[in-house]
N, C-alpha and C positions, 0 to 999 in steps of 0.2 A: 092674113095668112097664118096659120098656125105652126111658130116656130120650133114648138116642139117635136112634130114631123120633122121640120127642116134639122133639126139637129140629130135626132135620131138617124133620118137617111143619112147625113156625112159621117156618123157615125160609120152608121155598117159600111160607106164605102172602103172607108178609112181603113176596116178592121178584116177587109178583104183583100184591099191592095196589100196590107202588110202581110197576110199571109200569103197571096202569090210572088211577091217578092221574097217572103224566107224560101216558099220553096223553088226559086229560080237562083236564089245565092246562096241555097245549101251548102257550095263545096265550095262557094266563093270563099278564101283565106277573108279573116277580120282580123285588121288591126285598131290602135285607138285612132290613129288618122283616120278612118273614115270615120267615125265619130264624130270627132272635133271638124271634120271638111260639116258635118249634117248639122252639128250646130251653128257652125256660123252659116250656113244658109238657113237657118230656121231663123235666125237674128237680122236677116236682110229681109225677111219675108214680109209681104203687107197683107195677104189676104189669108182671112177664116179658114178657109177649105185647104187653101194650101200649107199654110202654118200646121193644120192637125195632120196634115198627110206627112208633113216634114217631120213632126216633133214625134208620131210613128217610127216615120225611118228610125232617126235616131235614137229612139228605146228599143227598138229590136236588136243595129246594133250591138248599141251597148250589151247586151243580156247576152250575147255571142263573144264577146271577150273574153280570155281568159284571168289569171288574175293577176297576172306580169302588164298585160294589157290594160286594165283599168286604172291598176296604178298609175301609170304612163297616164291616161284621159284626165285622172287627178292632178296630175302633175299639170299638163298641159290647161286643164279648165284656170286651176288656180292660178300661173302665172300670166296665162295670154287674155283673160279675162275680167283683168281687175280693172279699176279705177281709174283714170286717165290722170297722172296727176298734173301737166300743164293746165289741163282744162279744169281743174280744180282751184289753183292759181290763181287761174284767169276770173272765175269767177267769184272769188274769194274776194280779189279784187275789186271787181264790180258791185260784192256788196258792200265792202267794209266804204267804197265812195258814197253809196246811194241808200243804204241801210233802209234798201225797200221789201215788202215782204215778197214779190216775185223775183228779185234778184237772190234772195235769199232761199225762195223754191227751189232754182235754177242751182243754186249753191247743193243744196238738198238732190237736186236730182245727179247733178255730175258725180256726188261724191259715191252714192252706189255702184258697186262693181258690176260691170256688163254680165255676169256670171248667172246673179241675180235673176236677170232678163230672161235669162236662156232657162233656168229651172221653171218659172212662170211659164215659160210657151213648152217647155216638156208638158207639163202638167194640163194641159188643153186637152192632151186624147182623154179616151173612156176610162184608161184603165192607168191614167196617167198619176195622179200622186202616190196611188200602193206602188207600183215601178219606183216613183221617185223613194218612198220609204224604202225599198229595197235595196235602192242606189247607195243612200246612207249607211244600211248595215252594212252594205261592204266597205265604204269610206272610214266607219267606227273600224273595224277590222283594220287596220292597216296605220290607222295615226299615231297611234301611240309608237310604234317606229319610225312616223314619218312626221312629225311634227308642224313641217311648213304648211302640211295641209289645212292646218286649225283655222284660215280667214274659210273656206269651201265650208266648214264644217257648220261655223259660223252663220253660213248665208242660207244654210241647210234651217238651223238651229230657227233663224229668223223667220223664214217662211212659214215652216211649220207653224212656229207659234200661232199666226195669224189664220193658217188654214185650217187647225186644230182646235181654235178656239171652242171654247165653252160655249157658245151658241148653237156651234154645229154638231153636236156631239148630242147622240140619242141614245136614252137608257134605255134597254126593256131587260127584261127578267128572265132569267133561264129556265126552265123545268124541264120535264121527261119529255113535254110536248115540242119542245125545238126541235127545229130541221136536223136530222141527224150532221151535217155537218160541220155544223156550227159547234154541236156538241162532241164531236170528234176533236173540234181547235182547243178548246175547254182543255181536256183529259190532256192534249200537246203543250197547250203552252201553262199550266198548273206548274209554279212553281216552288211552293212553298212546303206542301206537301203531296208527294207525288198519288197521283190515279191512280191504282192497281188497273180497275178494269172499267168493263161496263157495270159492273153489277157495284164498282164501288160509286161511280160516279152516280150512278140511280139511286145508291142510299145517299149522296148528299144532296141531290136534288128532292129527299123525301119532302112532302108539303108539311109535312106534321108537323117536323123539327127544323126545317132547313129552308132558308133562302138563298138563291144566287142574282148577283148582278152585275151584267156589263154593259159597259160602253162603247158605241157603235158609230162610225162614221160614214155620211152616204155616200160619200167618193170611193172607198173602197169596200164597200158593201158588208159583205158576210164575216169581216175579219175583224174580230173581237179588238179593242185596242188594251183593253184591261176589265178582267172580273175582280170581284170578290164572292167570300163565302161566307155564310154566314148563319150559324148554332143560334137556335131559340132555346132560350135555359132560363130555370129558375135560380137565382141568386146568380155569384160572378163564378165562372168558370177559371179552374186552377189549374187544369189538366187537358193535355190535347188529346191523350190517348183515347177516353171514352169518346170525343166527338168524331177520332178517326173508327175508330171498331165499327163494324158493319151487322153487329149480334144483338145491340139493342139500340131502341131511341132515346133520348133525352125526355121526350116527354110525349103523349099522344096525343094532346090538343095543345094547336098555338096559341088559344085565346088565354090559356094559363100563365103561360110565359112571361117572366116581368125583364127579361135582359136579352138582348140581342147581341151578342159574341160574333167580333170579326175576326177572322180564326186564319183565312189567306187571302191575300193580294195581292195579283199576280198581273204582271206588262206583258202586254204579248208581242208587242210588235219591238225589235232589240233599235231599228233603225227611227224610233221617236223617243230614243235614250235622253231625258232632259228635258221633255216638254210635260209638264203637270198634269197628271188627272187623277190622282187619288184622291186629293183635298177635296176636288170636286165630286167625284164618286161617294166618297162614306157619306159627307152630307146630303146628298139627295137620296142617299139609300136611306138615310137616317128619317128623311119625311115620310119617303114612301112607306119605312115599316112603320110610323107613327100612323100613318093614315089606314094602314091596312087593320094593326093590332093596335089600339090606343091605348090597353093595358101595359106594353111594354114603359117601363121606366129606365130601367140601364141601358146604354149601346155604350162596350167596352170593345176592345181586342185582348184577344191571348194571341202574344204576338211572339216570333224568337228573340234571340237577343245576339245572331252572329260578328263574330271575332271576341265575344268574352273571353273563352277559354283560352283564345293566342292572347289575349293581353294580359291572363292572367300567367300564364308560361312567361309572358317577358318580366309580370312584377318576379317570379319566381328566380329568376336570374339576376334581380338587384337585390341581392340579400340585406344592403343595406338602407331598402324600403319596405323591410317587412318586419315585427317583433318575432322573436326564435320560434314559438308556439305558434304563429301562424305560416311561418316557412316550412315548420315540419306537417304541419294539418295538412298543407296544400300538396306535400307528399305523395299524399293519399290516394292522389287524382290518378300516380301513374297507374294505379291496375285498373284496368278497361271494365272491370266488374266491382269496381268498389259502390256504384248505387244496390246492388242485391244485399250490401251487409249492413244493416239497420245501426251497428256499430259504425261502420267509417263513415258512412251517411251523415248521422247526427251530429257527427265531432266537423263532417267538414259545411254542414249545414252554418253551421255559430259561423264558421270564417266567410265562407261565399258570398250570402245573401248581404252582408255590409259590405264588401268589397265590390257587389253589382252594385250596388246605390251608390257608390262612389263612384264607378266607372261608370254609370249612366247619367249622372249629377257635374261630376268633376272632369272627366277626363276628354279632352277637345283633340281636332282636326286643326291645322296649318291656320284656317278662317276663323277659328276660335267656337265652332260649331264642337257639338257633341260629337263624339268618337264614333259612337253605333249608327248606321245609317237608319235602323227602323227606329231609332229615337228622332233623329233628326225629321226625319220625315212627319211623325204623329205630333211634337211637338211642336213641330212650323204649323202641323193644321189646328192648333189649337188645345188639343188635348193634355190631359192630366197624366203623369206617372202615378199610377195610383197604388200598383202592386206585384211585390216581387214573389213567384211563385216556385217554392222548392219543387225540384223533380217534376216538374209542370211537363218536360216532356225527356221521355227515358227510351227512344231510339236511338239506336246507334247515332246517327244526324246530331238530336240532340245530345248527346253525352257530349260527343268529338265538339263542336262548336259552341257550347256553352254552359259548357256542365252539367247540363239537363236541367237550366231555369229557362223559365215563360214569363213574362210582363202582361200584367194588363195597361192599358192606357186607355181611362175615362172620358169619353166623350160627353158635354154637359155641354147642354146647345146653348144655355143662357151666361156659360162661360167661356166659349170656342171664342171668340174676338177679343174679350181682353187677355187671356192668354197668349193666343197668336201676339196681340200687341206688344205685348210687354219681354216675350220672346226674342222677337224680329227687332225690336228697339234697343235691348240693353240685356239680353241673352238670360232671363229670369225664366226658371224653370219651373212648373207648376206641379207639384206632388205633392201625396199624402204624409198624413202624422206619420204612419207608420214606416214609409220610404226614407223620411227626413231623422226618423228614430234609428234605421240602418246606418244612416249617412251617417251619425255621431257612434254608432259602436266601430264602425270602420278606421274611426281616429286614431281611437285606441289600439288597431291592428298594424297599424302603418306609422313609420317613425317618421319624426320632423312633422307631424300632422297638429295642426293646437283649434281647441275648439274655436268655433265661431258663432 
């Protein structure tokens, strides 16, 4: 029997009965009780056909709540939901007597919360894990007020991982030629530097100078989970403006090109906040353009550098972490036009650029990780700080968030693992002469600093 029929048919019945049930409880009031009544009968359920018709009900529900109401379903998933602890106990017991490996499964299975179960059997319809990603952005929405929620989030976080996996997950490439809607999501979910229009997004899709790539999952089809963009250049790119301008190309044949600039990287989906895929994205883009262009030798980013400028506002307020000359340089910053004057420019040039290498080098988060999230990020996949780049980007964006500096960070495939290593083991940062040359004039900028 071919069960691909068989699935397809429960499909559409599935995908029929919920639509004449929304339009039969159109005006029916929803609250989260009938929700949580639809989960736990999705969680008694024994059969196929009726488990996808139940765990329907219950995501349409849900989608019909409002947001007083969800909270509530939150509330309610997370406490009524969890883990049995008697029976945890119980079998806790049983293994610590028998220290067998099935009493120890058994241990394993009680200790997962029933919650678990019920997200699994949502996920059964067609259209059932983009729902469930949905589910979570509104859950992310609401935790950070609500905190008890964090075990839900948790079991979110868990799933994912495993449904998300790197195995499931399929590249292909963007151009002019994709389904217009796909390329509609592109120009939406861009967030790094924003689309203007059609006409810009077709100049970054130029084949000349430009590649694009995203990541696609076949559970929820057509919805990008993360692109990148990315500038074929000769030598390293210092500047974002010329790869944003729509008036010229970087170059009229790829085969010329010796570097490949990752310029943005952009999540599309807010509700798969925490689950990986850029590490895994820039490397296989990294093969695919090795294989397409062999010429290519560099793959860099010109990447931002946001919250520099807030943390240099906060050095600016410890007067007594600054030497006098660079208190008053950093002055400078207040007039919103001080990059146009070649004068304020160059004086605050000397103080900035060691002060990034120091905040990008030195300065940690709570975990003892780097302070800048796009360090944190390229550094965990391996990559080099290779280069700190003055006025690299002179948009308003950039001015406000980081004084109008850009980084590159070096990708070198035959160093991406012992970097990573030695990063993830004991927080060793890999950067250039010249970033490490900053990091020692910044000593001298900054008092109580003694070389090392």
């Amino acid at each position: 029997m071919n069960m691909s029929f068989l699935q397809e048919l429960f499909s559409t019945i599935t995908q029929r009965d919920a639509l004449r049930r929304q339009r039969s409880d159109a005006r029916a009031p929803v609250d989260h009780e009938r929700v949580i009544a639809a989960c736990r009968a999705l969680l008694e359920s024994d059969g196929e056909a009726s488990s996808i018709t139940l765990a329907s009900r219950a995501l349409d529900l849900y989608t019909r709540l409002d947001e007083t109401e969800k909270l509530r379903f939150f509330e309610r998933l997370t406490g009524e939901f969890s883990a049995n602890a008697e029976r945890i106990d119980e079998a806790y017991q049983r293994y610590q007597a028998s220290r067998d490996d099935c009493d120890l499964q058994a241990l394993f299975n009680v200790c997962e919360p029933s919650r678990q179960e019920v997200l699994r059997r949502l996920n059964l319809t067609t259209d059932g894990t983009h729902e469930l990603v949905g589910m979570r952005e509104d859950l992310l929405g609401v935790l950070k007020a609500h905190p008890g929620l964090q075990p839900l989030n948790d079991d979110f976080a868990h799933l994912f991982a495993s449904w998300f996996n790197r195995g499931f997950l399929v590249l292909r490439r963007i151009d002019w030629n994709t389904p217009a809607a796909i390329l509609e999501r592109i120009i939406h979910y861009e967030a790094v530097h924003e689309i203007q229009d059609w006409n810009d997004l077709r100049r970054r899709l130029d084949a000349r100078d430009r590649r694009c790539f995203a990541f696609f999952h076949p559970a929820i089809g057509d919805e990008p989970l993360i692109f990148v963009e990315v500038a074929l250049y000769k030598g390293l790119p210092d500047q974002i403006q010329p790869i944003l301008s729509g008036t010229h190309r970087l170059i009229e044949d790829p085969d010329v090109a010796d570097t490949a600039a990752f310029f943005g990287i952009s999540n599309c989906q807010t509700g798969l906040r925490g689950i990986s895929f850029g590490n895994f994205l820039i490397k296989q883009v990294v093969q695919e353009l090795k294989q397409e262009l062999p010429n290519l030798r560099h793959f860099v980013t010109l990447s931002p550098v946001p919250g520099f400028r807030q943390w240099l506002d906060s050095l600016q307020e410890q007067e007594e972490r600054l030497d006098d000359d660079a208190h008053e340089t950093l002055a400078l910053l207040e007039d919103p036009d001080w990059h146009s004057d070649p004068a304020k420019a160059d004086r605050l040039r000397d103080v900035v650029k060691p002060l990034a290498a120091h905040y990008l080098l030195q300065e940690k988060n709570a975990k003892g990780l780097p302070l800048n999230p796009v360090a944190r990020f390229h550094l965990g996949n391996g990559a080099e700080l290779h280069r700190i780049n003055w006025l690299g980007d002179i948009s308003a964006k950039g001015i406000q968030q980081a004084a109008g500096l850009m980084v590159n960070y070096l990708y070198v495939l035959e160093d991406i693992e012992r970097n990573h290593e030695q990063y993830t083991t004991n927080g060793t940062i890999a950067c250039s002469s010249s970033v490490r040359d900053l990091r020692r004039r910044a000593r001298k900028l900054l008092t109580g600093e003694t070389e090392k």
